[in-house]
N, CA, C and O atoms as a GROMACS GRO file, in nm:
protein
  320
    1UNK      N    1   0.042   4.697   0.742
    1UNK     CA    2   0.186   4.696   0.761
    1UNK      C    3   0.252   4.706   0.623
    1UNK      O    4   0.223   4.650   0.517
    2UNK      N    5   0.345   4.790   0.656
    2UNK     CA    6   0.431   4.836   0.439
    2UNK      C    7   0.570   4.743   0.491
    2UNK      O    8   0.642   4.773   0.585
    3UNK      N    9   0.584   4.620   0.399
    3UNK     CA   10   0.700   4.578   0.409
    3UNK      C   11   0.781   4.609   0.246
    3UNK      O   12   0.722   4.613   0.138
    4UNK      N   13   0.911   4.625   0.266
    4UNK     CA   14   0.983   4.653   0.181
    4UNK      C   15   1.013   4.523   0.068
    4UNK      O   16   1.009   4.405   0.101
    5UNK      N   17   1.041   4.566  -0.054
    5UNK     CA   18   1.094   4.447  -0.165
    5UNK      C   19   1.228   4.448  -0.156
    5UNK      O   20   1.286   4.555  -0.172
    6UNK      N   21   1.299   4.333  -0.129
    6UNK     CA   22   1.462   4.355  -0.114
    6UNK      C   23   1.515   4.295  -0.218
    6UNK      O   24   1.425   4.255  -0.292
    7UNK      N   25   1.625   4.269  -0.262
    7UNK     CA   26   1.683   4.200  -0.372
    7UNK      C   27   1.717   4.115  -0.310
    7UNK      O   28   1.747   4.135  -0.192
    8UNK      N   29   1.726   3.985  -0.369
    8UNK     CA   30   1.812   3.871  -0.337
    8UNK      C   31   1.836   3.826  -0.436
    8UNK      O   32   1.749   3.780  -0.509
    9UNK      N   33   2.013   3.826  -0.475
    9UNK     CA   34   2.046   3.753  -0.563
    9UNK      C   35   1.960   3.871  -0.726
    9UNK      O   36   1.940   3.992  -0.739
   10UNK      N   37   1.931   3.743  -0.821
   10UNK     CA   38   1.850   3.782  -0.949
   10UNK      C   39   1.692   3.828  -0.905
   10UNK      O   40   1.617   3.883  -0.986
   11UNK      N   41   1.645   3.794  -0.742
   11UNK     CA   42   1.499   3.788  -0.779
   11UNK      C   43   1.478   3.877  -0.667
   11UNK      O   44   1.581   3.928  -0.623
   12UNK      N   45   1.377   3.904  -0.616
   12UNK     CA   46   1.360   4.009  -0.526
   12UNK      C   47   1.174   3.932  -0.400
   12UNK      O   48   1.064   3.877  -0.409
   13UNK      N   49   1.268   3.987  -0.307
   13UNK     CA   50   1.174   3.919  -0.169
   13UNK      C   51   1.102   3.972  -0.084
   13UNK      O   52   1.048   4.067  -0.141
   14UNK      N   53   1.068   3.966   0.023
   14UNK     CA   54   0.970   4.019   0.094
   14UNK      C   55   1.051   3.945   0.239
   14UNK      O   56   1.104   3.835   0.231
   15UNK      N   57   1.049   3.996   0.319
   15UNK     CA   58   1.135   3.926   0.491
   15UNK      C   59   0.957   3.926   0.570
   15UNK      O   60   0.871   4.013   0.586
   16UNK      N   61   0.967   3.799   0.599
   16UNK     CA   62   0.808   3.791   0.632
   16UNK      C   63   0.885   3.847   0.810
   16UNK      O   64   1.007   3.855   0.818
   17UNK      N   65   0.795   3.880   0.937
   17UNK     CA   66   0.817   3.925   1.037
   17UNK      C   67   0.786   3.747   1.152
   17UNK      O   68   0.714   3.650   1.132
   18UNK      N   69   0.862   3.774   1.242
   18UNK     CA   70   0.843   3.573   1.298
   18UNK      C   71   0.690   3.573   1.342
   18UNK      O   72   0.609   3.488   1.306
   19UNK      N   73   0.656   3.708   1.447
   19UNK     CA   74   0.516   3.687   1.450
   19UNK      C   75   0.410   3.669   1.344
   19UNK      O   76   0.315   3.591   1.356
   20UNK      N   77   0.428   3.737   1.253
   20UNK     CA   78   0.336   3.670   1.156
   20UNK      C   79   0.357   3.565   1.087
   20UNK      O   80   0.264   3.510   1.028
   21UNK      N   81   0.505   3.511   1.080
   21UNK     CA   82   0.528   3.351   1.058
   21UNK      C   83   0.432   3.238   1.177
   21UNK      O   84   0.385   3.125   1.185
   22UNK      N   85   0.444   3.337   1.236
   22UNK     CA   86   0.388   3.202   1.364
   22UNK      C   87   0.232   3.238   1.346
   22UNK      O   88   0.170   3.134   1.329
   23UNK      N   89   0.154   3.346   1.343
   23UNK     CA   90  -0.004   3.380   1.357
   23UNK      C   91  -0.050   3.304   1.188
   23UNK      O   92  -0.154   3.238   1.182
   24UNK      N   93   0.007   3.317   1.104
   24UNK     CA   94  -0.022   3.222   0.962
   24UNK      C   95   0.023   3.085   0.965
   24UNK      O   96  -0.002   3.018   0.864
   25UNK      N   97   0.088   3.026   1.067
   25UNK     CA   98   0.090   2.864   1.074
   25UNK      C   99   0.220   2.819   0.958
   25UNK      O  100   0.237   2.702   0.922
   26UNK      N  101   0.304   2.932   0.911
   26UNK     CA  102   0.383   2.890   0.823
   26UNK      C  103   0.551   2.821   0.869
   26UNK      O  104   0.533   2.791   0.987
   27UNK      N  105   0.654   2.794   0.845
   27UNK     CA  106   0.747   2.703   0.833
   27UNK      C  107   0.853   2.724   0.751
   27UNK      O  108   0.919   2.827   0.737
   28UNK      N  109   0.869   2.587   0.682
   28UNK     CA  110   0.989   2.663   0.581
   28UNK      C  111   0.960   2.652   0.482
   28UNK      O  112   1.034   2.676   0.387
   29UNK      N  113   0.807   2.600   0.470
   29UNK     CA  114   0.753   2.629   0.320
   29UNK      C  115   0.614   2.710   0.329
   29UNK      O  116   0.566   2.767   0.426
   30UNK      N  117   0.579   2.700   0.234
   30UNK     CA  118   0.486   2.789   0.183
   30UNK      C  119   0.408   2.779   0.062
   30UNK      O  120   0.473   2.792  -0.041
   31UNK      N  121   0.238   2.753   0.044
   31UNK     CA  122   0.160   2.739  -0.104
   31UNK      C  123   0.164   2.878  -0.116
   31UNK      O  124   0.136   2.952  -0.021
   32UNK      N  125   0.208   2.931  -0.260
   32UNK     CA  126   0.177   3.073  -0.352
   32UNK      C  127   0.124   3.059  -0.454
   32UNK      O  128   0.166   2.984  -0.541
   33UNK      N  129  -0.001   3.144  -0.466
   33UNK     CA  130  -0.108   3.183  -0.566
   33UNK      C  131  -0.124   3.295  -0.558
   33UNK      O  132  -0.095   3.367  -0.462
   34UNK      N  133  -0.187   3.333  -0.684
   34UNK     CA  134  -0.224   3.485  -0.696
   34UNK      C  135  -0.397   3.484  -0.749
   34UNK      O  136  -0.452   3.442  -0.851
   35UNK      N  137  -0.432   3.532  -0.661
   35UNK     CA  138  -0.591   3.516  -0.692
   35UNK      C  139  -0.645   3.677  -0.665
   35UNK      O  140  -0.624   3.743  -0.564
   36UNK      N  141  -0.706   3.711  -0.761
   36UNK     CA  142  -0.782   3.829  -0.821
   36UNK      C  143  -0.714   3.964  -0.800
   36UNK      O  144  -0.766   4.062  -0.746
   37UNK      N  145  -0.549   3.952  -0.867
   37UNK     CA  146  -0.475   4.030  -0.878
   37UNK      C  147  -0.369   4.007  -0.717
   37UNK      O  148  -0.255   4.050  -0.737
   38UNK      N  149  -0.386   3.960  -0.595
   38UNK     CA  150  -0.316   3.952  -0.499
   38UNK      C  151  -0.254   3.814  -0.468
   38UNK      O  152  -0.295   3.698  -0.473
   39UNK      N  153  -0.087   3.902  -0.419
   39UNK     CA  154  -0.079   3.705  -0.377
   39UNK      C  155  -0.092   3.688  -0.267
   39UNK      O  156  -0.077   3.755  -0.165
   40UNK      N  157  -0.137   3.537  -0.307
   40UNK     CA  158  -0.190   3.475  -0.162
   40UNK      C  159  -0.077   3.351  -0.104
   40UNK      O  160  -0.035   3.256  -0.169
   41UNK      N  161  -0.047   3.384   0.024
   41UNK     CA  162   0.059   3.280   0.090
   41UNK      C  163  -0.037   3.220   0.234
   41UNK      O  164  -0.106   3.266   0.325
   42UNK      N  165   0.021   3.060   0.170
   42UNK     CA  166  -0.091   2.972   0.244
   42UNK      C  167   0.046   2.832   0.342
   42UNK      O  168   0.140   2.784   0.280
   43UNK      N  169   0.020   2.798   0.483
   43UNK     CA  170   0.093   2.716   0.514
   43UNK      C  171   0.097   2.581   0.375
   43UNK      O  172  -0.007   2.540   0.324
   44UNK      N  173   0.238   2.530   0.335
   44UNK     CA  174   0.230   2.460   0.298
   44UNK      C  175   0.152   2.278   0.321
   44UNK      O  176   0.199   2.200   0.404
   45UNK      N  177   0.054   2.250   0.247
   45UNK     CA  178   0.029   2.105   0.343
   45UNK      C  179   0.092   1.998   0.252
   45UNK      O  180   0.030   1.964   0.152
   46UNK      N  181   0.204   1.946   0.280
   46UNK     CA  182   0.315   1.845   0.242
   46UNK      C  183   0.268   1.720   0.262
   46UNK      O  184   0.281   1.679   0.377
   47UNK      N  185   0.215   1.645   0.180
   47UNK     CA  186   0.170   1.541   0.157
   47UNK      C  187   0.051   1.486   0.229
   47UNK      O  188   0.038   1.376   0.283
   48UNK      N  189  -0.063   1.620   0.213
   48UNK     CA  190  -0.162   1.575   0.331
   48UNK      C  191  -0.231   1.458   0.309
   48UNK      O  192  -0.250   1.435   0.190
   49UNK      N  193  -0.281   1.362   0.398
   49UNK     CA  194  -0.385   1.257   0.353
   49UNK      C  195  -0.287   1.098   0.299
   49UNK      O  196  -0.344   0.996   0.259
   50UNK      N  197  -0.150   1.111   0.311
   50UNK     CA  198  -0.042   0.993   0.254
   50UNK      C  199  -0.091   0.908   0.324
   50UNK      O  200  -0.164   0.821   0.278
   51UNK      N  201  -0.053   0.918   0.479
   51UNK     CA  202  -0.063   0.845   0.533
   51UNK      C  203  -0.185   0.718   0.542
   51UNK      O  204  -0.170   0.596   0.539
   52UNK      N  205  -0.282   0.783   0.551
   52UNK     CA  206  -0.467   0.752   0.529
   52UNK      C  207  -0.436   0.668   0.422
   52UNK      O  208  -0.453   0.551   0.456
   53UNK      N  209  -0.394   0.680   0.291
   53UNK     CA  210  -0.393   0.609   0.161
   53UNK      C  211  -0.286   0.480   0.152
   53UNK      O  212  -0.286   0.376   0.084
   54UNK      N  213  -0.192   0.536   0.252
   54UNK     CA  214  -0.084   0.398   0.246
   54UNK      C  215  -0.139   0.312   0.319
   54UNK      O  216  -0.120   0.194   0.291
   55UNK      N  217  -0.209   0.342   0.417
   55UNK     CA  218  -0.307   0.246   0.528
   55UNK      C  219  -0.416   0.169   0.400
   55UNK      O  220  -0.430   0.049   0.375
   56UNK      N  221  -0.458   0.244   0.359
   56UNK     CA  222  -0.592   0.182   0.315
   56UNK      C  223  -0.502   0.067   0.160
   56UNK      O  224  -0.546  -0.045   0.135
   57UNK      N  225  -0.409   0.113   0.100
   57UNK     CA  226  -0.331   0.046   0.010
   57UNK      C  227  -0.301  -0.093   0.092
   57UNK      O  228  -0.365  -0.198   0.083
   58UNK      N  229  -0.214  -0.073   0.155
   58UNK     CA  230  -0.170  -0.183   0.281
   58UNK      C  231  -0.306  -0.273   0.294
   58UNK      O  232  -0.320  -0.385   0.246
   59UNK      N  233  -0.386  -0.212   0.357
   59UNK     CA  234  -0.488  -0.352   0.378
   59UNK      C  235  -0.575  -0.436   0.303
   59UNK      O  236  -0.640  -0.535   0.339
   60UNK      N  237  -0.561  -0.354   0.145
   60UNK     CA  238  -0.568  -0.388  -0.011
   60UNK      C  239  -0.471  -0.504  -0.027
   60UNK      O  240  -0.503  -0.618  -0.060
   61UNK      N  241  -0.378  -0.470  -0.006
   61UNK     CA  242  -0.248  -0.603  -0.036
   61UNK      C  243  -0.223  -0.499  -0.165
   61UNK      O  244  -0.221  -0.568  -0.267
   62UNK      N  245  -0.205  -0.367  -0.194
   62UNK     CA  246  -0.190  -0.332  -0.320
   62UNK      C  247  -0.067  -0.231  -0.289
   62UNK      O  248  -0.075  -0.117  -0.335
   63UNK      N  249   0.059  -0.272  -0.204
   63UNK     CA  250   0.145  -0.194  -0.194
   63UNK      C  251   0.254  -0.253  -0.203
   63UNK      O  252   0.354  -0.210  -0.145
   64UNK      N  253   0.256  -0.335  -0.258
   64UNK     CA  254   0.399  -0.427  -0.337
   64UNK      C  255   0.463  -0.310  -0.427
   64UNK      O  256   0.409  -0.223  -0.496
   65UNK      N  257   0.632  -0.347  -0.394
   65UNK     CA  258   0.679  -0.301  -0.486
   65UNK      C  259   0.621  -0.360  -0.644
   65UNK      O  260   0.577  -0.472  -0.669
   66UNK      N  261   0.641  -0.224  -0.750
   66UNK     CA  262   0.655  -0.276  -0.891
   66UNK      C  263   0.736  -0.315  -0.960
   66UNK      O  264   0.726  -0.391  -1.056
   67UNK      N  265   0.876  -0.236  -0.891
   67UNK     CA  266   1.013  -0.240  -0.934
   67UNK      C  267   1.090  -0.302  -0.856
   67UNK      O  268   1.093  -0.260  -0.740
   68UNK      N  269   1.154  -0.391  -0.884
   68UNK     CA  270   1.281  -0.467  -0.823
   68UNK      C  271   1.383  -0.371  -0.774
   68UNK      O  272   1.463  -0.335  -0.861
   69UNK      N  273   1.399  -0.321  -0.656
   69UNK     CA  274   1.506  -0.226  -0.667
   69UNK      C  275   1.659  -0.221  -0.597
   69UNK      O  276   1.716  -0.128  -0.540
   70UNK      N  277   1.701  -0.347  -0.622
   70UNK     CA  278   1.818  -0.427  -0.583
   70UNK      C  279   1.907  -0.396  -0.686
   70UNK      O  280   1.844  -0.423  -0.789
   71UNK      N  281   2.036  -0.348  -0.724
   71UNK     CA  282   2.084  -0.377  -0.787
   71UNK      C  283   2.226  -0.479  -0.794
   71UNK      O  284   2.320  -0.463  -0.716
   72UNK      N  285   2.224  -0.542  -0.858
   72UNK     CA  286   2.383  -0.652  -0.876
   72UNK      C  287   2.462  -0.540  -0.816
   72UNK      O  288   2.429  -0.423  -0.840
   73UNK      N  289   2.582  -0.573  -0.728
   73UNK     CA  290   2.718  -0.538  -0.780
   73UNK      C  291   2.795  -0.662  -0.776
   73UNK      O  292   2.761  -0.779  -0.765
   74UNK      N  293   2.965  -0.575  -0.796
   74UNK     CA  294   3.064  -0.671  -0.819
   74UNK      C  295   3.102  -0.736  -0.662
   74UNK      O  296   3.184  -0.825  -0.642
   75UNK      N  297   3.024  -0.668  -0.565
   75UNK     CA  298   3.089  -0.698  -0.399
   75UNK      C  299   2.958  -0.803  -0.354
   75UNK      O  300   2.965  -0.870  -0.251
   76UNK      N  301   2.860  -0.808  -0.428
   76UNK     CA  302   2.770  -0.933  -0.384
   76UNK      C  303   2.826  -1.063  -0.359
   76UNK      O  304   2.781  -1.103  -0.252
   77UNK      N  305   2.872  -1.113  -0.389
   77UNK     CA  306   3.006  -1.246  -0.365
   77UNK      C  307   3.064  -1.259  -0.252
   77UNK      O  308   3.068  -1.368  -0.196
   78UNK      N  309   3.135  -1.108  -0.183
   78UNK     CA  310   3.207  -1.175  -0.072
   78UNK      C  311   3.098  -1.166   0.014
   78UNK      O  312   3.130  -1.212   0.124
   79UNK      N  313   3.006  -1.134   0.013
   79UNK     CA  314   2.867  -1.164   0.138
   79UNK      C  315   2.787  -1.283   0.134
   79UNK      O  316   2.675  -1.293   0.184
   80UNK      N  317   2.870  -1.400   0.054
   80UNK     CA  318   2.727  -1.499   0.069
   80UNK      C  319   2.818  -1.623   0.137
   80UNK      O  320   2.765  -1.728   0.171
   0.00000   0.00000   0.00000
């Protein structure tokens, strides 16, 4: 399939087609590399494996905040 380079703006794009958005598993993102002269577009995986690690942190007892992240204001007063 010959898809066209379009301009957008300063940089220039490619209009992917929905069926092949949907047969490549892609979204509204996307991993890009260029490997042995071609680029390669891969579904993005957005934070794979977090979850697994916050579990296993959690039952560590090693997921305390480090940072205090409260700050003063001047309206703390009329709430106490």
């Amino acid at each position: 399939m010959k898809i066209d380079i379009i301009k957008i703006g300063n940089s220039q794009g490619i209009r992917i087609p929905k069926t092949i958005m949907e047969q490549c598993g892609f979204s509204e993102s996307v991993e890009i590399e260029i490997k042995d002269g071609n680029l390669v577009l891969k579904p993005a995986q957005i934070r794979v494996g977090w979850a697994e690690s916050f579990k296993l942190m959690a039952a560590k007892g090693d997921d305390e905040l480090l940072i205090d992240d409260t700050l003063p204001t001047e309206y703390d007063e009329e709430w106490e």
